[in-house]
C-alpha positions in Angstrom: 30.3 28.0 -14.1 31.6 31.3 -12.4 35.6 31.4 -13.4 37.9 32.7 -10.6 40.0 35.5 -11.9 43.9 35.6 -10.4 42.5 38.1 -7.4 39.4 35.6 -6.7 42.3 32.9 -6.0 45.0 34.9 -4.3 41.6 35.8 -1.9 40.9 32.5 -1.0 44.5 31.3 -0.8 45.2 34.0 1.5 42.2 33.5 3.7 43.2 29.5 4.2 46.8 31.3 5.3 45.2 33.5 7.3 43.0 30.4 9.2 45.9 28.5 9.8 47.8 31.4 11.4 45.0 31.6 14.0 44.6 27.9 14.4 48.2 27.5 15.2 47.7 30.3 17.3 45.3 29.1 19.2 46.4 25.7 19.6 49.7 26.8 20.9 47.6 29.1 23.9 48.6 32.6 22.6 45.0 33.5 21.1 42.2 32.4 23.5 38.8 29.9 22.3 36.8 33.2 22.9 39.1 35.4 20.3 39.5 32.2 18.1 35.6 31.4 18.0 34.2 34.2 15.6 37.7 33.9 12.9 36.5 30.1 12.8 32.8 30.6 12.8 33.3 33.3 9.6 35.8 30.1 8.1 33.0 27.6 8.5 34.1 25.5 11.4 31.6 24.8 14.0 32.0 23.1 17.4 29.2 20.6 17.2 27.6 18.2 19.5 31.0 15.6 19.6 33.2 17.0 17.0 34.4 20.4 14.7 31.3 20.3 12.0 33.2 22.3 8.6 30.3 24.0 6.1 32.1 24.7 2.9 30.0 26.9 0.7 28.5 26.3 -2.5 27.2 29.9 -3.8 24.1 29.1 -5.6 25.0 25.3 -6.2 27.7 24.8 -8.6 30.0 22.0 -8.6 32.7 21.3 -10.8 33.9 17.5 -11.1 37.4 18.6 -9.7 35.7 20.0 -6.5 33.3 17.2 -6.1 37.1 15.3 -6.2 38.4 17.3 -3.8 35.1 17.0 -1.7 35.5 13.3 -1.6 39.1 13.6 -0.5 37.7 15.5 2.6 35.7 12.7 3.1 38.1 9.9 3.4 40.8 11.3 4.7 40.0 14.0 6.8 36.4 13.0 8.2 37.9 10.8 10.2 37.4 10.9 14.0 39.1 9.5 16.5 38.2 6.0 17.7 37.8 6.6 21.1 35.8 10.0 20.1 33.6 7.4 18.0 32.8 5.1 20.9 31.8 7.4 23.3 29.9 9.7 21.0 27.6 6.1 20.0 27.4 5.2 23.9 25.7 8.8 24.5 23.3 7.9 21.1 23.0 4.5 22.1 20.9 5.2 25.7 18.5 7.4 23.5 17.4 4.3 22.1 15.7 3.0 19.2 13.0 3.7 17.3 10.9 0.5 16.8 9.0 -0.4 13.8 5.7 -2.4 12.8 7.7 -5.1 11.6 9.7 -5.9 14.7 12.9 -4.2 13.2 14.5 -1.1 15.0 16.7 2.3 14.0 18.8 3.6 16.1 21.5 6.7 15.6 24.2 5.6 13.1 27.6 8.1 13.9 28.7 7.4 10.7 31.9 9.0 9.1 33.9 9.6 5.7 30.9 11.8 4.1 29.7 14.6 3.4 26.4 16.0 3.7 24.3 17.9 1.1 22.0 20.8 3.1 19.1 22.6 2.0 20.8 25.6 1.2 23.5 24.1 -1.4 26.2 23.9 1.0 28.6 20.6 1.9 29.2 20.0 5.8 31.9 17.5 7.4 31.0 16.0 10.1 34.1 14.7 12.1 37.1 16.2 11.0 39.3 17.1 13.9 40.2 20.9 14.5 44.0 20.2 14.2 43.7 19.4 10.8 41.5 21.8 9.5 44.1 24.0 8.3 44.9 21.8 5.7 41.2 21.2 4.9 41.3 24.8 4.1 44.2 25.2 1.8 43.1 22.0 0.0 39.5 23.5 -0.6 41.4 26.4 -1.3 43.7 24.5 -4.1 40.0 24.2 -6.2 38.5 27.8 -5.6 36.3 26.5 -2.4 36.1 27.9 1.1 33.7 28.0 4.4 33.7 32.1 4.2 30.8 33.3 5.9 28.8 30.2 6.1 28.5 30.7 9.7 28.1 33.9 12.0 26.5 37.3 11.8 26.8 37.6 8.2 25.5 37.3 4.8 25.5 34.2 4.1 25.8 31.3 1.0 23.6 33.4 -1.7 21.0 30.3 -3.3 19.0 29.9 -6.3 17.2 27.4 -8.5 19.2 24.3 -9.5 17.5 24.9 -12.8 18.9 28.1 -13.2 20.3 29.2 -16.4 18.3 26.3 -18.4 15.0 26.1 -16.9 12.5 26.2 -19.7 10.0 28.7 -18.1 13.4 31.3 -17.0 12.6 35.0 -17.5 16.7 35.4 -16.8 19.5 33.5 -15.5 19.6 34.8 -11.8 23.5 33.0 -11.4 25.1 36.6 -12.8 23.5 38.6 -9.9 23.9 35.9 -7.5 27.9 35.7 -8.2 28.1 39.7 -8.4 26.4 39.8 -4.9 28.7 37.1 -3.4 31.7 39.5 -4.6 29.9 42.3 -3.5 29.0 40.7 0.3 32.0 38.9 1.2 33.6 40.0 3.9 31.8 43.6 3.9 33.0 45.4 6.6 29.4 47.0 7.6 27.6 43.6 7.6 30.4 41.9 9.4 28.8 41.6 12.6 24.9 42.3 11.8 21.9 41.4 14.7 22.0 38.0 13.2 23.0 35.8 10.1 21.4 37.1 6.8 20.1 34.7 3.8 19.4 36.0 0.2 17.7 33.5 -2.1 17.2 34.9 -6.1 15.0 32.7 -8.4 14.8 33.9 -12.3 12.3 31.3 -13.4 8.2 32.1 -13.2 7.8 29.3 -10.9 9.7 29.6 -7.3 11.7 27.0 -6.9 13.9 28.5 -4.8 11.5 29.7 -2.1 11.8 33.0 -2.0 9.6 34.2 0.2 11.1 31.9 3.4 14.5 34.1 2.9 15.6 37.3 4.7 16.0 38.7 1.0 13.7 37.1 -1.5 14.2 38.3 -5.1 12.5 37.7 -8.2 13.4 38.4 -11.1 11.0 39.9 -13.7 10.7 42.1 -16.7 7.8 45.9 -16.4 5.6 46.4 -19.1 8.2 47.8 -21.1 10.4 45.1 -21.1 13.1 46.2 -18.9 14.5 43.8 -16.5 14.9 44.0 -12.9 13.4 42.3 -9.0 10.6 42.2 -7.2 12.1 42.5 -3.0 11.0 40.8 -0.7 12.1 41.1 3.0 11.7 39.8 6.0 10.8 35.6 5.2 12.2 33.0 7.8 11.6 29.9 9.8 12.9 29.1 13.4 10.8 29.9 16.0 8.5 32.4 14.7 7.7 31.1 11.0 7.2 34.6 8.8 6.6 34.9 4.7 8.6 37.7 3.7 7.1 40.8 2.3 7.2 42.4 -1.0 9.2 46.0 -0.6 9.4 46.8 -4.1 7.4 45.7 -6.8 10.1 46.6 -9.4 13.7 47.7 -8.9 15.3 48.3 -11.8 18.6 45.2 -12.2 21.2 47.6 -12.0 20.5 48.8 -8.7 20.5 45.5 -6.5 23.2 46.8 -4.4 22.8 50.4 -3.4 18.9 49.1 -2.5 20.5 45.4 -1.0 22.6 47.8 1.1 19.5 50.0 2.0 18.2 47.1 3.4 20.4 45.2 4.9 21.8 49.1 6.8 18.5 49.4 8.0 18.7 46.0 9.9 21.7 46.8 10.9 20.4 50.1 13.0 17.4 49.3 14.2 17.4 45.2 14.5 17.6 44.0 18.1 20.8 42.6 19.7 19.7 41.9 23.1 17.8 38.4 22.1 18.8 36.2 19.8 15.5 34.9 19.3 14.5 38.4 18.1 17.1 39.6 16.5 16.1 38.3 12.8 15.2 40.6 9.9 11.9 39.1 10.0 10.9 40.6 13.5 12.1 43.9 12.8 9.9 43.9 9.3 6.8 42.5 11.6 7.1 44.7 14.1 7.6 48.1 12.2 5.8 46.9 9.0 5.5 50.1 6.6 7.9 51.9 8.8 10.8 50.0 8.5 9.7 50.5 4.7 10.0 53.8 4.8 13.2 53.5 5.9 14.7 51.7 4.0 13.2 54.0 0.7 15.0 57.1 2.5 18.4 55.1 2.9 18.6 54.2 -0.6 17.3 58.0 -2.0 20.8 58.8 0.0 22.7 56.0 -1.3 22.0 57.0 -5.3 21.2 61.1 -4.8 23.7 61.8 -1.8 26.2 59.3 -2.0 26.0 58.8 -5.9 24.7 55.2 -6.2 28.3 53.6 -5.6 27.4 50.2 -6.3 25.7 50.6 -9.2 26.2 47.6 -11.3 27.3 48.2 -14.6 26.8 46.7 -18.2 30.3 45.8 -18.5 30.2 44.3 -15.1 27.2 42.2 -15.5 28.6 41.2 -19.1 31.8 40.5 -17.1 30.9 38.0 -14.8 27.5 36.6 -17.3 30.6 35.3 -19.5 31.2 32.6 -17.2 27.5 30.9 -17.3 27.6 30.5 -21.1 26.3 26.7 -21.8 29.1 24.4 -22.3 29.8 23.6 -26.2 28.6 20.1 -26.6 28.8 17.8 -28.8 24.9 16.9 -30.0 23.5 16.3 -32.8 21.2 18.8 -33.9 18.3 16.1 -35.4 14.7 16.3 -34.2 14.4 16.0 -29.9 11.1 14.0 -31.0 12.9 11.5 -32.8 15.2 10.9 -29.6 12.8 11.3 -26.7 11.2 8.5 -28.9 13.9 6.7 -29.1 14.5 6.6 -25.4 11.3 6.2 -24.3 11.0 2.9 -26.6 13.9 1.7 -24.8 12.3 2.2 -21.3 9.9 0.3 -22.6 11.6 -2.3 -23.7 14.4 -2.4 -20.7 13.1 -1.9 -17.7 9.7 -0.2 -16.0 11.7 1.3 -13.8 14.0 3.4 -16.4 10.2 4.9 -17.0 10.0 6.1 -14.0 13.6 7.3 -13.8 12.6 9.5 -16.6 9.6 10.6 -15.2 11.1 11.6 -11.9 14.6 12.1 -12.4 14.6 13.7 -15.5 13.5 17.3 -16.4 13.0 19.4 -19.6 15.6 22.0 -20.8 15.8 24.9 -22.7 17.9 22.9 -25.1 15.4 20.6 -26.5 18.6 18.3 -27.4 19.1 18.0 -23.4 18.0 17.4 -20.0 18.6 17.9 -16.5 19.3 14.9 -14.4 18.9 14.4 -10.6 20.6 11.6 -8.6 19.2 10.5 -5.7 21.3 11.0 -2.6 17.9 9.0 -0.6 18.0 5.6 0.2 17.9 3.1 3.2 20.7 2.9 5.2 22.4 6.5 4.2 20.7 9.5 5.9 19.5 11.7 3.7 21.7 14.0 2.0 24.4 12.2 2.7 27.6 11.3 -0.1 30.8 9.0 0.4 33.7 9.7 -0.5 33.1 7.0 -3.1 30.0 8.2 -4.0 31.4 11.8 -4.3 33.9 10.6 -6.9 31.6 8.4 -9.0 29.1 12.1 -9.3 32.2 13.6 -10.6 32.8 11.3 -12.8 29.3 11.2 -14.3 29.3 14.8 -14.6 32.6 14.4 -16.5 30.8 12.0 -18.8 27.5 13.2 -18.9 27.3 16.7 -18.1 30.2 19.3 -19.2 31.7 18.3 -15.8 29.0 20.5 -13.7 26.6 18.8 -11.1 24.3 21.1 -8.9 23.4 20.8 -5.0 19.9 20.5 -4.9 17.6 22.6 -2.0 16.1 18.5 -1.8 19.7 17.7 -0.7 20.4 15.6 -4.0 22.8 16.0 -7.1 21.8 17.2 -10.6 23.6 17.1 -13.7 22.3 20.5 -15.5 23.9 18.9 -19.3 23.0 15.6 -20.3 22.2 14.6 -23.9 18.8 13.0 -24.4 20.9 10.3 -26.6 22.6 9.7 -23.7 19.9 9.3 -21.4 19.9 5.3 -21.1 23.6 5.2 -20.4 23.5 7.6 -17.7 20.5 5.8 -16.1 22.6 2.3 -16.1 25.6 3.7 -14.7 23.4 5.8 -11.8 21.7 2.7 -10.7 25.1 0.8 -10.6 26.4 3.3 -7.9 23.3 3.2 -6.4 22.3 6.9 -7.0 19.4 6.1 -9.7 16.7 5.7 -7.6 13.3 6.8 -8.8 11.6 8.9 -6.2 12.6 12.4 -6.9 9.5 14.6 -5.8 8.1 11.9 -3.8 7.6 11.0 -0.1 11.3 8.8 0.4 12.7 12.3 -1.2 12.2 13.7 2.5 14.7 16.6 3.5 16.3 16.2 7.2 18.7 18.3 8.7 21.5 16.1 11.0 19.4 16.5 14.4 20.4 15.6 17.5 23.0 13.1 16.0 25.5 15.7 15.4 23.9 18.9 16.1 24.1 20.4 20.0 21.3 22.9 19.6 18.6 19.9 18.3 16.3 18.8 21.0 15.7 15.1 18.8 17.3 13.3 16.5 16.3 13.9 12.6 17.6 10.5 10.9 16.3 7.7 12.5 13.2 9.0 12.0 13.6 9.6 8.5 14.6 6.0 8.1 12.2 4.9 9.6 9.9 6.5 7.2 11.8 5.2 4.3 12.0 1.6 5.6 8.2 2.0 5.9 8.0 3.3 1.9 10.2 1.1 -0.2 7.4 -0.1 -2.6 8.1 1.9 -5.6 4.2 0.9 -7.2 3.4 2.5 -3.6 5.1 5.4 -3.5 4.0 6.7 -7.1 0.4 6.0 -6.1 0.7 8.6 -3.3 2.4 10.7 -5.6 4.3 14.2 -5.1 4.8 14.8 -1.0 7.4 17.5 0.4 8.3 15.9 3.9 10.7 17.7 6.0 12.2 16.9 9.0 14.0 19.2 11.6 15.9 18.2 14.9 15.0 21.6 16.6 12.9 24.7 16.2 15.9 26.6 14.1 13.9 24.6 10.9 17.4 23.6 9.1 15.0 21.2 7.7 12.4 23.4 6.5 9.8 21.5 8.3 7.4 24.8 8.1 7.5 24.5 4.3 6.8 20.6 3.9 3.3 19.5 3.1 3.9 16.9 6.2 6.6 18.6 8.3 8.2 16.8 11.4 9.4 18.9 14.6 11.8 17.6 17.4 11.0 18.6 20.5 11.7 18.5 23.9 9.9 17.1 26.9 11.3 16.6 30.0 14.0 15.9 28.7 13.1 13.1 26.3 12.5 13.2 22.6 8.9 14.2 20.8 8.0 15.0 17.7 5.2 18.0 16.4 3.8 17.1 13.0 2.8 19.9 10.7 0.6 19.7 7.5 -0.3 22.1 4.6 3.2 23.7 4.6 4.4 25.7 1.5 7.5 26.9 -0.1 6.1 28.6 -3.4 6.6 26.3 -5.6 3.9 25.5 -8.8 3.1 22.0 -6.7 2.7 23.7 -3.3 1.1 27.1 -3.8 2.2 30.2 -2.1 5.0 30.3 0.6 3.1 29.2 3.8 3.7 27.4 7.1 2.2 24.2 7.9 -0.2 23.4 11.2 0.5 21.5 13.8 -2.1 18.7 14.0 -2.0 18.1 17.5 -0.2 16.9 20.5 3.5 16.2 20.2 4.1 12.3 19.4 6.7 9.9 20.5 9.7 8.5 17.7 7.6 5.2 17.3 4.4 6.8 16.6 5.8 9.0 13.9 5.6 6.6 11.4 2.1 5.6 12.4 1.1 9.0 12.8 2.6 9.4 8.9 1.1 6.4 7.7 -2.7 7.5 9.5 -2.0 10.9 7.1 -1.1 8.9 3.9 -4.0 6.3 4.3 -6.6 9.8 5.2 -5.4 11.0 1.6 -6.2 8.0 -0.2 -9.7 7.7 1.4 -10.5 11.5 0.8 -8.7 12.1 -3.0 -10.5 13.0 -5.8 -10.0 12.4 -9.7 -9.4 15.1 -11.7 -8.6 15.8 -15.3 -5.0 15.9 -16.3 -3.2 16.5 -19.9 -2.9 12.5 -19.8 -6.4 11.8 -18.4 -8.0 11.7 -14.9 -5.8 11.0 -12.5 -5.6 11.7 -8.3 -4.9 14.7 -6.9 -1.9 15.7 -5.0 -2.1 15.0 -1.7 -1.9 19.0 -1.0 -4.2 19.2 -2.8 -6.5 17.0 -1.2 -5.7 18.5 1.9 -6.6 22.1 0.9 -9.4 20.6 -0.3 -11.0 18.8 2.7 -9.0 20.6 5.7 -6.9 19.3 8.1 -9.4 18.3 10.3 -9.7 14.6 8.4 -6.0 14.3 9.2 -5.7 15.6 12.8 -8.1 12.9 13.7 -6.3 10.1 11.6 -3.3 10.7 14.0 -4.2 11.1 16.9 -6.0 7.6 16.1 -2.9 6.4 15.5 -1.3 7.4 18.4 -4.6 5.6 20.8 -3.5 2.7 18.6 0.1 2.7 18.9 -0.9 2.8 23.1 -3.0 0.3 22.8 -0.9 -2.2 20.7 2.1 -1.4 23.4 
């Protein structure tokens, strides 16, 4: 992990000062809501739908165990709202409803509090920690090297990656270095303080996106020319919200040690010519659309001045790089260097002999390394009752300690909303496994359809038009056969509460929209959605399969989908034997049309039984 140097942590301390001189400020009436909004938004503190919503930045994933500590000391005893706050906030959930099931049960909104919630882009948010006592929130976070700098406003935001980064087998080169260089390099920037609108940069340095790439503002890939040398394919312009857009490629090769000087080409150009009289049009993405090759152009001519007129000012060096790829070293472990075979044997007798489901913990949860001696774990932050994403304060403290134990004290935010411990020893594997499920957090599902990613919704958010989590529950409550849910096999379901896409929905194979109608809540299902991964194909959006459906009919409408795959998969030869095709595969295979159908059958039916 990235070490702070004494002027990283005199930064950040000073920044928390800085906050609470404002706060108290504003507080006290001398600096007005309007002045105090944008120094709060560029902290991290939101004013959401009942209560201050904190995002606390996690550049490209990386956790330590003593800030997952601190994390969990956020949760209990700062997330805490007011009783009164509580109650009336419910009351306003409550006369939304439930959402009823098959089985005679009903979900409704759960305000819960003491948590905190892992998003899709790496970062931890706090629900309901009041505004008076944020201050301190800030100098604590500040105390382990943390901070909510610029994870809200017109800026460049969190920088992401791959949670495999750094010891992914199929890496070409570890992206964290240029990630942490470009955090340095775009915090607090005083050009791209106030741009058209916020700005994402996602770099992947494996062959396979798994950081999705081509959904970003900035999508960069790493990549190595015919001679060897190392440096990005650029791509610009990606983005979900209202007008889903897969970014295009810019530059083919761009040698690594000019990622600024051509970053700030880029991001200038915005600057200039993107539009600040709509919000809804002021993104990257529709600047890139509608110029296309000119905005190109443009941005070829800005950076010829940047490195012939200016002298490339931001060049990064080989001392630099050096500098800051110190810090993401592996950890010195202590394994023993026999044969991997003789302990993936090992363990796998043991599954064997324990417990089916410890096989399919290691099938799901577990992933290959570059070390053949270790693996990389995920725990599963998805399960009934907890909306997904979400951590205790409890459970935050039992991940650090399993990092401590298990994995050089590092855990990774997952882009799934999960945990995963990048250093585990394959000797250790059985261990981990027991001490996961005892908290709860070993559940085998990673990659499949109860691994759904959902932003908050209309629970907490004030710009969602429908609330995210019942429905997700609902979902899960519907798939808790584990036989089941490994027959249907590898399904990306995402789930947003409005048409910003906090929950990806354009990018999951089944992708779930709220919407609003008159007032009440609806739901737009998607299907054949990308992100770029090997499972999925290239980055593309999903289509809508029809008519908007009610929150009962959404897990009928899902269900209709799942039983249209199972009638319409094929087998097909894997390196273990025939076995079913992915369901997105299936579905690029057939075309939606077979689906559409199936749920708007299910819809007639839903009617009919009501």
């Amino acid at each position: 992990m990235y070490q702070y140097t004494s002027f990283d942590k005199q930064f950040i301390q000073l920044r928390a000062a800085q906050y609470r001189d404002q706060l108290e400020r504003n507080l006290a009436g001398t600096l007005g809501d309007a002045e105090f909004r944008p120094l709060r938004l560029q902290n991290g503190w939101y004013v959401q739908r009942y209560a201050p919503m904190l995002r606390v930045a996690v550049p490209y994933g990386e956790l330590s165990s003593e800030q997952l500590r601190v994390l969990a000391r956020v949760a209990r005893e700062y997330d805490q709202p007011d009783a009164a706050l509580l109650a009336d906030a419910q009351a306003t959930q409550d006369k939304l409803g439930p959402i009823p099931l098959r089985n005679g049960k009903q979900i409704g909104s759960r305000l819960k509090h003491g948590y905190g919630h892992f998003t899709t882009r790496t970062n931890v948010q706090f629900n309901w920690i009041p505004l008076n006592r944020s201050a301190d929130v800030m100098e604590l976070l500040a105390s382990v090297n943390m901070h909510g700098i610029q994870t809200s406003g017109n800026v460049i935001r969190n920088i992401t990656s791959d949670e495999l980064a750094g010891i992914a087998v199929d890496e070409i080169a570890d992206p964290r270095p240029f990630c942490e260089i470009l955090r340095q390099w775009s915090t607090l920037h005083p050009e791209f303080a106030f741009l058209p609108r916020k700005f994402k940069i996602a770099v992947n340095g494996a062959r396979e996106d798994r950081t999705a790439i081509g959904w970003y503002d900035v999508g960069l890939q790493l990549l190595r020319d015919a001679q060897g040398e190392l440096g990005f394919k650029v791509l610009v312009g990606g983005g979900m919200g209202r007008t889903p857009v897969i970014g295009s490629v810019v530059r083919e090769f761009l040698p690594w040690h000019q990622l600024m000087n051509y970053l700030e080409a880029v991001i200038r150009v915005y600057n200039r010519y993107g539009r600040r009289d709509n919000a809804w049009k002021a993104r990257i993405k529709i600047l890139v659309k509608a110029e296309g090759q000119r905005y190109i152009d443009q941005v070829e001519e800005e950076y010829r001045q940047i490195v012939e007129v200016d002298g490339a000012p931001h060049t990064i060096t080989q001392a630099e790089y050096d500098r800051v790829a110190a810090s993401f070293v592996p950890p010195k472990l202590d394994c023993n260097r026999s044969d991997a075979e003789t302990k993936i044997a090992h363990i796998l007798r043991a599954a064997a002999e324990d417990d089916i489901e410890f096989g399919r913990w290691l099938q799901q949860n577990v992933a290959p390394h570059k070390n053949p001696d270790l693996r990389a774990v995920t725990l599963s932050f998805k399960r009934l009752g907890q909306a997904p994403g979400d951590a205790t304060a409890d459970q935050l403290d039992i991940a650090a300690d399993l990092a401590d134990q298990f994995s050089a004290g590092e855990a990774r935010v997952t882009h799934e909303q999960n945990l995963l411990l990048p250093w585990v020893r394959c000797d250790q594997l059985p261990e981990l496994w027991k001490a996961a499920r005892k908290a709860g957090l070993a559940r085998p599902n990673i990659g499949l359809l109860t691994d759904l990613i959902a932003c908050p919704g209309g629970d907490f958010c004030s710009l969602a038009n429908a609330r995210s989590i019942p429905v997700a529950e609902a979902i899960t409550e519907r798939y808790q056969d584990l036989d089941e849910l490994h027959d249907l096999g590898e399904i990306d379901l995402h789930i947003s509460g409005c048409i910003n896409s906090c929950g990806h929905h354009h990018s999951g194979h089944i992708g779930i929209l709220g919407v609003d109608k008159d007032g009440q809540e609806w739901y737009q299902v998607t299907l054949g959605g990308a992100d770029g991964s090997a499972l999925s194909g290239p980055a593309t959006p999903g289509k809508v399969v029809g008519p908007s459906f009610s929150a009962a009919e959404v897990p009928e409408v899902i269900e209709a989908v799942l039983g249209t795959y199972r009638d319409q998969r094929q087998l097909v030869d894997g390196p273990g034997g025939p076995k079913h095709e992915t369901f997105i595969a299936t579905l690029r295979r057939v075309g939606i049309e077979p689906f559409k159908a199936a749920a708007n059958a299910a819809r007639f039916s839903q009617k009919q039984a009501a």
